[in-house]
C-alpha positions in Angstrom: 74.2 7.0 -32.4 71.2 7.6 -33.8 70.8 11.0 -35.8 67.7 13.3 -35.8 67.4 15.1 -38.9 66.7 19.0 -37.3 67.8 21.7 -40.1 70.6 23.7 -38.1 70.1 25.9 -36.0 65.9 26.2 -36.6 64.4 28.0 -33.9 65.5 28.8 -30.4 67.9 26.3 -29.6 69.4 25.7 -25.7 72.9 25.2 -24.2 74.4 25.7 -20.3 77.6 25.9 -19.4 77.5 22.8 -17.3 74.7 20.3 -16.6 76.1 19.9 -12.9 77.0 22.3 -10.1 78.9 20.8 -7.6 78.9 22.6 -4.2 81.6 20.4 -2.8 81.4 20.3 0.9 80.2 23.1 2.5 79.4 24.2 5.7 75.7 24.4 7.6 74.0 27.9 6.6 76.5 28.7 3.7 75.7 30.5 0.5 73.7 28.1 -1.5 73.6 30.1 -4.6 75.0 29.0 -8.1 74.0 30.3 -11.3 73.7 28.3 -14.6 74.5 30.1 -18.0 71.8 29.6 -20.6 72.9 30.0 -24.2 70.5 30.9 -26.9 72.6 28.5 -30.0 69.3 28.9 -32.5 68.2 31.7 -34.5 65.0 32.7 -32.8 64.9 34.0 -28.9 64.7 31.4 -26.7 62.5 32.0 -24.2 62.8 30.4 -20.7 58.7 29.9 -19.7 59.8 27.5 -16.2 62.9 26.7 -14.1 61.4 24.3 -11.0 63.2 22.5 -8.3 63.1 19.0 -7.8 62.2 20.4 -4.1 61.3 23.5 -1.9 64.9 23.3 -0.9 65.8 23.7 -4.2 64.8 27.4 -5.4 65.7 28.2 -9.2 65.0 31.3 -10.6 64.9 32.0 -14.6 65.5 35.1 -16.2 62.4 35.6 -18.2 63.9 38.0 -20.7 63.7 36.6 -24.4 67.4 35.3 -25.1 68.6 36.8 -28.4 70.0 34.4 -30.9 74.0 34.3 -29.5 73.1 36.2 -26.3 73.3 34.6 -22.6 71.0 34.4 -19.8 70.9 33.7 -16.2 69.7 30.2 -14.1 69.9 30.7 -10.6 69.7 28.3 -8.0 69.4 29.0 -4.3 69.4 25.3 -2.1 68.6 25.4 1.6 72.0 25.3 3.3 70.2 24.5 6.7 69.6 21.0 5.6 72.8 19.4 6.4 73.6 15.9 4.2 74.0 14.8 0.8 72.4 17.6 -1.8 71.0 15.3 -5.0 68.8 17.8 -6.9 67.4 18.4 -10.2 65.9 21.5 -11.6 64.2 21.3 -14.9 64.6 24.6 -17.4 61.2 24.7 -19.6 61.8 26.8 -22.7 60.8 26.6 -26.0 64.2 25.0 -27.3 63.5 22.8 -30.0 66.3 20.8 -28.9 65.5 20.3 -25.5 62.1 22.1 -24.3 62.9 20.5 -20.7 66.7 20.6 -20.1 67.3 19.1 -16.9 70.6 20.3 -14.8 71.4 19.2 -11.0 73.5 20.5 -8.0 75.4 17.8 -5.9 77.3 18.0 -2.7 77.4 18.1 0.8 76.4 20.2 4.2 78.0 19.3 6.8 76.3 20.6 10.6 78.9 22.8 12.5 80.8 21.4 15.2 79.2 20.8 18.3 81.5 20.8 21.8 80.3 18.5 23.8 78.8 19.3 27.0 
């Protein structure tokens, strides 16, 4: 692979826990919530200036506290449980990273409609 030749650790630098949530299957109307964790890896605060949704269902919210160098912060997504079918989303976290100024994450799973009896 090709190496890029960044002095370590210059500058805010970003990590998450995971770059996919998966809800599994869940049910019409459930909690949609998940969070991300955002770690600051650099030596400058990293500061999280955008998280956006790939869609209105898809509501991500940034904490917009400075990230110490070491410290942790919050990503939280909220997806519209109401929609029942496959969830495929992206959110995109702007900071100013140099590593990744847009780190892109996604949720996957799927809503399933409560039963209906028939009539």
């Amino acid at each position: 692979g090709a190496t890029t030749l960044v002095a370590q650790n210059s500058g805010a630098m970003i990590q998450v826990d995971k770059t996919v949530h998966d809800y599994g299957t869940i049910q019409q109307g459930a909690n949609g919530e998940c969070t991300f964790t955002v770690t600051n890896s650099g030596n400058a605060p990293l500061i999280l200036t955008n998280c956006k949704g790939s869609c209105s269902c898809t509501v991500p919210k940034c904490d917009t506290e400075p990230i110490k160098p070491g410290g942790h912060g919050t990503v939280t997504v909220k997806y519209d449980t109401q929609r029942v079918g496959p969830i495929n989303k992206s959110v995109t976290i702007t900071s100013n990273a140099t590593t990744e100024p847009d780190l892109i994450v996604r949720i996957k799973g799927t809503v399933v409609g409560a039963p209906t009896s028939a009539p």
